[in-house]
C-alpha positions in Angstrom: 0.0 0.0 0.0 1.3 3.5 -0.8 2.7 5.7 2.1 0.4 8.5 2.9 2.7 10.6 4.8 3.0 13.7 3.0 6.3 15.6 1.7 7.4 18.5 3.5 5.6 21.4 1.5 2.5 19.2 1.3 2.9 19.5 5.2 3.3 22.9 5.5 -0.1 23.2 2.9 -1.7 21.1 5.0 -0.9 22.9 8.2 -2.2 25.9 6.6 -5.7 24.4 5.6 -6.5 23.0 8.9 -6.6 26.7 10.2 -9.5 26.6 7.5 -13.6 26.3 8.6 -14.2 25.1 5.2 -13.8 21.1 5.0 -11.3 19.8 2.6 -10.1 17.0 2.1 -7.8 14.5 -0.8 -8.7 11.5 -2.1 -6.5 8.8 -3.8 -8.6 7.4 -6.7 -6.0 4.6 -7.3 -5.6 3.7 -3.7 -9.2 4.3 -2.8 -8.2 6.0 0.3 -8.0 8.9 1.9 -5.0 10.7 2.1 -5.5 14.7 3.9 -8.0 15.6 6.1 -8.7 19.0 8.1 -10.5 19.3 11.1 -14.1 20.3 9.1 -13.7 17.6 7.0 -13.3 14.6 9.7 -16.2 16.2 11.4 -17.6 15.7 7.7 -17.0 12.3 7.8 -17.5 11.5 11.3 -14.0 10.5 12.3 -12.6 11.3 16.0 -8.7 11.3 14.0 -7.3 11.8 10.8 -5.1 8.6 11.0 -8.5 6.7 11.2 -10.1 8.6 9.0 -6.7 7.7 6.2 -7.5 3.6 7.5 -10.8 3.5 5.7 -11.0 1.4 2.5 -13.1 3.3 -0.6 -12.7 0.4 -2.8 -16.1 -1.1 -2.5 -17.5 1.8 -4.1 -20.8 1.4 -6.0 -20.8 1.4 -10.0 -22.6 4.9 -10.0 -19.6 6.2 -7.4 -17.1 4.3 -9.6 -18.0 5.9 -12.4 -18.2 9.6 -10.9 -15.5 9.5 -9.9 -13.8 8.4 -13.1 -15.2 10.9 -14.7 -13.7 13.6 -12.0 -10.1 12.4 -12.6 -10.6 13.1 -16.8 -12.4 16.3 -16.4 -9.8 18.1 -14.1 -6.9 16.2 -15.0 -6.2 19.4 -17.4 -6.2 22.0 -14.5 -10.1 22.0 -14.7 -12.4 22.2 -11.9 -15.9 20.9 -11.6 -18.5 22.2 -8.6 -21.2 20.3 -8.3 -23.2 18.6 -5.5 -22.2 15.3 -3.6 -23.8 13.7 -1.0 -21.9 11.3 1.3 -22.2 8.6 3.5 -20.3 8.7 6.5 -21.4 6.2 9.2 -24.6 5.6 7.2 -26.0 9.0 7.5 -26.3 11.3 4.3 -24.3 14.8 4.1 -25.3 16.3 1.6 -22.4 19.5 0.3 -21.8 21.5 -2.7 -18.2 20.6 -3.6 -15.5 21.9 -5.9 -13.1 19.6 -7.6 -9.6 19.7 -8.9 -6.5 17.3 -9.7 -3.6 18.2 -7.4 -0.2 16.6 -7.5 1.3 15.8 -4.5 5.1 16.2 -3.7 5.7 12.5 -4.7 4.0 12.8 -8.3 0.8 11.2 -7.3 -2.7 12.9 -8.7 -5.4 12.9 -6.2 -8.9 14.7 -6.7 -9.1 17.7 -4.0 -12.4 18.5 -2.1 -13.3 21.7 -1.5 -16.9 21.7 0.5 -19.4 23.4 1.6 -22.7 22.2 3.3 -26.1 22.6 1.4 -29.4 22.0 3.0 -31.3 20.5 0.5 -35.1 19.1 0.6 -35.7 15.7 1.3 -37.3 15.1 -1.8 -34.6 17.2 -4.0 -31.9 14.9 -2.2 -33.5 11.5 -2.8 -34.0 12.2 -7.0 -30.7 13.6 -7.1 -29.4 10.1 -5.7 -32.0 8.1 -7.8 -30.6 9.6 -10.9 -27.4 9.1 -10.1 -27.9 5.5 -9.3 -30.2 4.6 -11.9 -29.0 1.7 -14.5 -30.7 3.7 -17.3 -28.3 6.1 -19.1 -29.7 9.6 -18.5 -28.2 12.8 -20.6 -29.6 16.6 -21.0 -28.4 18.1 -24.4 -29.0 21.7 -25.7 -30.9 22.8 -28.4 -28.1 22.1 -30.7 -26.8 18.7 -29.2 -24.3 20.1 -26.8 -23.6 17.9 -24.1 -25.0 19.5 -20.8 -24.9 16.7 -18.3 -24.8 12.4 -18.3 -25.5 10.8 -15.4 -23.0 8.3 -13.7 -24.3 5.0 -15.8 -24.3 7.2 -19.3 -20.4 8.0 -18.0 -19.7 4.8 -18.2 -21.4 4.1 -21.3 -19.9 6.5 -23.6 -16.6 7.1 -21.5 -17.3 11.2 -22.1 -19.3 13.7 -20.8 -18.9 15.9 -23.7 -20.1 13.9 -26.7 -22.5 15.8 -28.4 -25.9 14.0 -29.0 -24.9 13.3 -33.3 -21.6 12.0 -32.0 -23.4 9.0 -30.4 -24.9 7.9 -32.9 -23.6 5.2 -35.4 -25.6 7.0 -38.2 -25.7 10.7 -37.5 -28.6 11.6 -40.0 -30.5 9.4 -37.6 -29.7 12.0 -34.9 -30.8 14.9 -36.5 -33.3 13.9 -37.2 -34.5 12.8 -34.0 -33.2 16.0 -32.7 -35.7 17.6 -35.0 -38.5 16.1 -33.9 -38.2 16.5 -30.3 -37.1 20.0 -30.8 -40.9 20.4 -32.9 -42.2 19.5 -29.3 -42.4 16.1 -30.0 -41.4 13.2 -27.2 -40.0 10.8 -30.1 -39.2 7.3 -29.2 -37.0 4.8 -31.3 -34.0 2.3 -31.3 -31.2 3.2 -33.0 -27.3 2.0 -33.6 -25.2 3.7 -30.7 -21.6 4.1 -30.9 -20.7 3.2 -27.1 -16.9 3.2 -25.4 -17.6 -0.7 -25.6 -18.5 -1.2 -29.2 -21.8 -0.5 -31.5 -24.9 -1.3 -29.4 -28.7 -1.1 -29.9 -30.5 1.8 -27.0 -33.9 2.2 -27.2 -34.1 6.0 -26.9 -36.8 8.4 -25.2 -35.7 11.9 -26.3 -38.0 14.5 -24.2 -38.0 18.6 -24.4 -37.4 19.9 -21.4 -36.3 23.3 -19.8 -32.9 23.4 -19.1 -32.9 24.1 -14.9 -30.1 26.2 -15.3 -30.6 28.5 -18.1 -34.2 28.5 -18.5 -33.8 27.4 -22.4 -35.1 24.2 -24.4 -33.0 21.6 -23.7 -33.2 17.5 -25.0 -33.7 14.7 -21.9 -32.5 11.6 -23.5 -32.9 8.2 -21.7 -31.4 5.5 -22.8 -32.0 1.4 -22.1 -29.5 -1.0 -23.9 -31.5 -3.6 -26.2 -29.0 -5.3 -27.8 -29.7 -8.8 -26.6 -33.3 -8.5 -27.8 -32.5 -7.2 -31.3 -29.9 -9.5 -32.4 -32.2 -12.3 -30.7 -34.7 -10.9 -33.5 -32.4 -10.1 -36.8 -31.2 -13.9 -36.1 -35.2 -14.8 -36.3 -35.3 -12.8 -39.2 -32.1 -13.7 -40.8 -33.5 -17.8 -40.2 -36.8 -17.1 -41.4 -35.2 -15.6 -44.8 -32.9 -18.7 -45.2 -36.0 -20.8 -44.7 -37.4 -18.8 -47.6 -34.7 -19.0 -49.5 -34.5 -22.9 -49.5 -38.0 -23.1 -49.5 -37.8 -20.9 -53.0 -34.8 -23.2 -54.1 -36.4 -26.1 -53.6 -39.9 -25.3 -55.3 -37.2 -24.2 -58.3 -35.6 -27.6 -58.5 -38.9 -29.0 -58.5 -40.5 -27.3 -61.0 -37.1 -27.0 -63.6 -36.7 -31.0 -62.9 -40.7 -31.5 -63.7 -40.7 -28.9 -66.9 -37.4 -30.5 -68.4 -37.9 -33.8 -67.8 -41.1 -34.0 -68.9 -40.2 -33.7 -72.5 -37.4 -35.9 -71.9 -39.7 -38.6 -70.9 -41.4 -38.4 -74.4 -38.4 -38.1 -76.9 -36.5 -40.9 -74.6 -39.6 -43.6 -73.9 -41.2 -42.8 -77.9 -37.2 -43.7 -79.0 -37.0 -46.6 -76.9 -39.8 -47.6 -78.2 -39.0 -47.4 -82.1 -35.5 -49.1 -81.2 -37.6 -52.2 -80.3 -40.0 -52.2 -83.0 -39.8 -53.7 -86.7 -38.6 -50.6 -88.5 -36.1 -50.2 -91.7 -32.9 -50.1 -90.5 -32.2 -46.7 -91.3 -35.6 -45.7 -89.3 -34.1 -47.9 -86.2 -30.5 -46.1 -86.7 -32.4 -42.8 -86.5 -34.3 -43.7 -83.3 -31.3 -44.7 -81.8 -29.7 -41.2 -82.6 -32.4 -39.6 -81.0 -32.2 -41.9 -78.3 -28.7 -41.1 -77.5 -29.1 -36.9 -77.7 -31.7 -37.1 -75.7 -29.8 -39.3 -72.8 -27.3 -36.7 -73.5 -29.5 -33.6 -72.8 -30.8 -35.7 -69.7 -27.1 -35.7 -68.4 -26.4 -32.5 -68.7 -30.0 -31.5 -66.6 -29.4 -33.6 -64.1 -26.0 -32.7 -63.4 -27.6 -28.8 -63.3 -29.8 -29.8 -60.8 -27.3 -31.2 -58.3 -24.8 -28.1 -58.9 -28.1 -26.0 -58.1 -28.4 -27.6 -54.8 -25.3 -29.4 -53.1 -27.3 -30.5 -49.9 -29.3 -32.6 -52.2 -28.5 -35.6 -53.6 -30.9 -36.6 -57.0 -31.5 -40.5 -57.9 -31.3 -40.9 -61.3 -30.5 -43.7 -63.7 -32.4 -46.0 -66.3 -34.0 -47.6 -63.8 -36.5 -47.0 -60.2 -34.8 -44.5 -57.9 -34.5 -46.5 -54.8 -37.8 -47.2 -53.3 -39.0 -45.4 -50.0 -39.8 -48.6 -48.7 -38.3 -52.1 -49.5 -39.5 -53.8 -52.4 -40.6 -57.6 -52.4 -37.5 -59.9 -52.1 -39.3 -61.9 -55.2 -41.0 -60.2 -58.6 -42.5 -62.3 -60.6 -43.0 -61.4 -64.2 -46.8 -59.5 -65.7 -48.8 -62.3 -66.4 -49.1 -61.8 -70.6 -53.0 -63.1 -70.8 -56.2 -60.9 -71.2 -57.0 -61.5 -67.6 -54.3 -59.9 -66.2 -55.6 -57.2 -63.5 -54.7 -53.5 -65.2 -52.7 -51.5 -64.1 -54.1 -47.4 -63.9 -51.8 -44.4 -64.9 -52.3 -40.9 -63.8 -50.8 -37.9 -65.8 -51.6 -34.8 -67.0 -49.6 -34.8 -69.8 -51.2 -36.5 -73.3 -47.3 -37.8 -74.2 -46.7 -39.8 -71.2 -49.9 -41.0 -70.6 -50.0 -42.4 -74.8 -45.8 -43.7 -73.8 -46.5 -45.5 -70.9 -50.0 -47.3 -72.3 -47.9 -48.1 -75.2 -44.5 -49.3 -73.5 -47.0 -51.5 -71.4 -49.2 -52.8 -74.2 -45.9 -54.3 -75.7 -45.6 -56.8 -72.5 -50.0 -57.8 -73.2 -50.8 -55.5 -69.8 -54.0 -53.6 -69.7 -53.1 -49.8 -69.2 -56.3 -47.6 -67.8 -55.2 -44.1 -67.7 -56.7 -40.7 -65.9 -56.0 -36.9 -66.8 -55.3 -35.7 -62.8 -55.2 -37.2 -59.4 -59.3 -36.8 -58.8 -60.0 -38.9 -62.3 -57.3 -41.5 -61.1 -59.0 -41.5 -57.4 -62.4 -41.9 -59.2 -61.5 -44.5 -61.4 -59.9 -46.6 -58.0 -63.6 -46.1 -56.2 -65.0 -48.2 -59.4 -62.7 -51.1 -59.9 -59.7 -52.6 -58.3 -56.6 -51.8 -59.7 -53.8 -54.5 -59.9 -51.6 -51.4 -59.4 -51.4 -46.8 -59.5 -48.6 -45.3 -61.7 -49.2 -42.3 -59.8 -47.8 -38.6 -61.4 -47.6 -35.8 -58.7 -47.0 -32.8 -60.3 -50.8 -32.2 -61.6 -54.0 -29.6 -61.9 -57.0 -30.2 -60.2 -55.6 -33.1 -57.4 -51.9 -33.6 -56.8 -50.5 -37.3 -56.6 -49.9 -36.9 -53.1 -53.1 -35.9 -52.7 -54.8 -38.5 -54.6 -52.9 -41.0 -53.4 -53.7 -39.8 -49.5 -57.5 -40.4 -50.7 -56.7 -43.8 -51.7 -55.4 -45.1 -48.9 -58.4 -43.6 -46.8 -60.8 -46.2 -49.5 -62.1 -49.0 -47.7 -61.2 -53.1 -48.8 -58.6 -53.9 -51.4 -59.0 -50.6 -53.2 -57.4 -48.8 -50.3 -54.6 -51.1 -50.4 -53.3 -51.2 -53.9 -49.7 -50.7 -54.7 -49.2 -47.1 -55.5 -45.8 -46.2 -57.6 -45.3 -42.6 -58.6 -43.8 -41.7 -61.7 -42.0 -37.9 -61.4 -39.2 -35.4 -62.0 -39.6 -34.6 -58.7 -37.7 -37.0 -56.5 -35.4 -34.8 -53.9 -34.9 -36.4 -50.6 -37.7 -34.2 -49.3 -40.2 -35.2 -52.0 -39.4 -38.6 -51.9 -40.0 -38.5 -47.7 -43.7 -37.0 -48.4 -44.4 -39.5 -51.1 -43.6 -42.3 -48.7 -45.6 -40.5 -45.8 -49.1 -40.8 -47.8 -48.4 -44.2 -48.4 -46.7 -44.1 -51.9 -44.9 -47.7 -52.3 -42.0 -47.0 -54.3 -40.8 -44.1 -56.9 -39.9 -44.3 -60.5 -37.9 -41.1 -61.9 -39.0 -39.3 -65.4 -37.7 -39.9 -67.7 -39.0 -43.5 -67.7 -37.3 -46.5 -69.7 -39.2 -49.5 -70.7 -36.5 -51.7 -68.3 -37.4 -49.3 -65.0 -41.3 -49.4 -65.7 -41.2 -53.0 -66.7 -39.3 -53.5 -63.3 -42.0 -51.5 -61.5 -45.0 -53.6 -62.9 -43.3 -56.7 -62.4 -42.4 -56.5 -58.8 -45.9 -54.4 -57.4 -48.6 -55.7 -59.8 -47.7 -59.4 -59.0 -49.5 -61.8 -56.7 -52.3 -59.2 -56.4 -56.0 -60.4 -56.6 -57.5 -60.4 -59.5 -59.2 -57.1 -60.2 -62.5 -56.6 -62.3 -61.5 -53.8 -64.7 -63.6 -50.4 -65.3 -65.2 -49.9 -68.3 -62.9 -48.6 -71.1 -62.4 -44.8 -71.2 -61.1 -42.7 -74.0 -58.1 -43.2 -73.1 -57.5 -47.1 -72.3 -54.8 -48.8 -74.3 -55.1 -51.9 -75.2 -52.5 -54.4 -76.5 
């Protein structure tokens, strides 16, 4: 602990101010102690001696004292005094004085703040808002017309480090300022959070700026109080900021869908119609041709579904010439489509004329009965009036979706509610292919479709089913 026993002329000042009746005292604000005395000022502070007056430890100090006094040792560190009003504590019981303050250095270099007091009588209520103010957690500043800084209570202090920062110098954005300033100096009591520029880094304050007359002067001045909201708005730009990312993927995903429904789509037609020709008895040169087309076209399917997957690197697309792997596990055994008129049908829903005439026609090669339906509510009506050996279910369509439909199916009572449902879709994302299974969709067989992969799909869910009693031909049933 540093000496207090002070130099010669320090001695001889002090001898000189004890003869005073005005207490003064010095006060180490690196030691928190004491370190002079005179006789007024012990009274002051209710010691019997100076020596146990010196013993006291300051450094349990509250915040709003802390920061006081902090702000004493930059103001007068220059030679600058400040008078203001202090009330103390000495042996619990409040004396209230009207103080001037200055740095002075003692013999041995050290700066202490010196007291120079005088007693004020003050009301009991005057006394007690003085102390709530200074004690208050909110930051509380009074500004003059123009933003000058006029006073900052002990907890604005410590927020901005300065006293003197005019009201625009606070303020990350100082067109924010002024224009607050305007309002409030229109008469308005203006509210708002704004970006502060703080001793401790850019915060959010939710401001109250007030006009009020200044006590001193009798002018306009701005009451500014100040509550830090930080937590609370960064809690609600990262709700934002997830809520826009949700969007975001939520966009990206219905883009993926609907560019991997629109291209494939086509696809589906030149590839399956090309297949197709390749296995029928054509010239030669007609067969060399289809084969041509065949191969562009598995080109041009490359290239889109390599597209997709750079679109989205969190999602992984099936593809291939055959089933994408099924969202539940197919039967260990398929036996092949019975090739007789009896065999049960099998319905396919579409939208699209192509893949409705493809598919009929791929499965009219192999002797099976093809029903097919224009949207998910034709295909759910046509399950209501006969069973179905099995659903080639599209999902992309107007009127009823194939998840929908294929919900409504599973709700059907008897065998109709149980038929073996495979959809036929572009859209096969991890997601997709998740929702299909939760309706009750069996398996899932990517567009564009080859004969092998819808052969496959036939084969393994239309066997071993009961036999079904076909509905009556529509306009579009294909027949072998």
């Amino acid at each position: 602990m540093q000496s207090t026993t002070p130099a010669p002329d320090d001695a001889s000042l002090f001898l000189a101010w004890n003869r005073l009746r005005q207490p003064v005292w010095m006060f180490d604000p690196a030691a928190s102690r004491g370190v002079y005395a005179n006789p007024p000022a012990l009274t002051l502070w209710g010691s019997d001696t100076l020596e146990a007056l010196l013993a006291r430890d300051f450094s349990n100090l509250s915040p709003a004292v802390q920061a006081r006094t902090a702000r004493l040792v930059q103001v007068t560190a220059d030679g600058e005094t400040v008078t203001e009003r202090w009330t103390f504590y000495p042996n619990g019981q409040p004396v209230t004085v009207k103080a001037t303050i200055s740095t002075f250095v003692l013999d041995d270099g050290r700066p202490v703040l010196l007291f120079e007091a005088a007693p004020v009588e003050v009301e009991p209520a005057e006394r007690r808002a003085v102390e709530a103010l200074r004690y208050a957690p909110t930051l509380i500043s009074l500004f003059d017309q123009d933003g000058g800084a006029l006073f900052c209570n002990p907890a604005a202090f410590t927020a901005f480090g300065s006293e003197t920062l005019t009201f625009a110098d606070r303020f990350v954005h100082p067109p924010v300022a002024e224009g607050l300033r305007s309002r409030a100096q229109g008469g308005d009591r203006v509210s708002e959070v704004c970006e502060i520029r703080t001793a401790h880094g850019n915060r959010w304050h939710h401001l109250v700026l007030t006009p009020v007359p200044d006590p001193v002067t009798g002018e306009t001045g701005l009451l500014l109080s100040e509550q830090d909201v930080t937590d609370r708005i960064e809690a609600e730009q990262a709700r934002v900021a997830a809520e826009q990312k949700a969007a975001m993927a939520e966009a990206r995903q219905h883009f993926l869908s609907d560019m991997s429904h629109e291209l494939r789509t086509p696809l589906n037609t030149i590839l399956g119609f090309a297949e197709v020709m390749v296995h029928d008895t054509l010239p030669e040169r007609t067969l060399e041709q289809a084969g041509r087309i065949h191969d562009a076209g598995q080109r041009l399917l490359t290239l889109v579904n390599e597209m997709i997957v750079v679109s989205d690197q969190d999602v992984i697309i099936s593809e291939g010439h055959g089933p994408v792997p099924p969202t539940v596990v197919a039967p260990a055994a398929a036996a092949p489509v019975a090739e007789d008129p009896g065999t049960p049908a099998v319905l396919y829903v579409d939208d699209n004329e192509n893949n409705r005439t493809l598919v009929a026609t791929i499965l009219a090669t192999q002797g099976v009965q093809c029903d097919t339906a224009d949207d998910g509510l034709q295909g759910l009506t046509a399950v209501e009036r006969g069973n179905y050996a099995l659903v080639l279910m599209d999902i992309a369509m107007p009127v009823m979706d194939g998840v929908e439909a294929s919900r409504r199916i599973r709700a059907l009572p008897g065998t109709r509610g149980t038929v073996p449902i495979v959809a036929v879709t572009a859209n096969t994302l991890p997601e997709q292919l998740a929702t299909y299974a939760a309706v009750g969709i069996d398996d899932c067989l990517a567009k564009p479709i080859n004969m092998v992969g819808l052969l496959t799909a036939v084969s393994v869910w239309g066997a071993g089913r009961p036999q079904a009693t076909p509905v009556e031909p529509s306009a579009d049933r294909a027949t072998a």
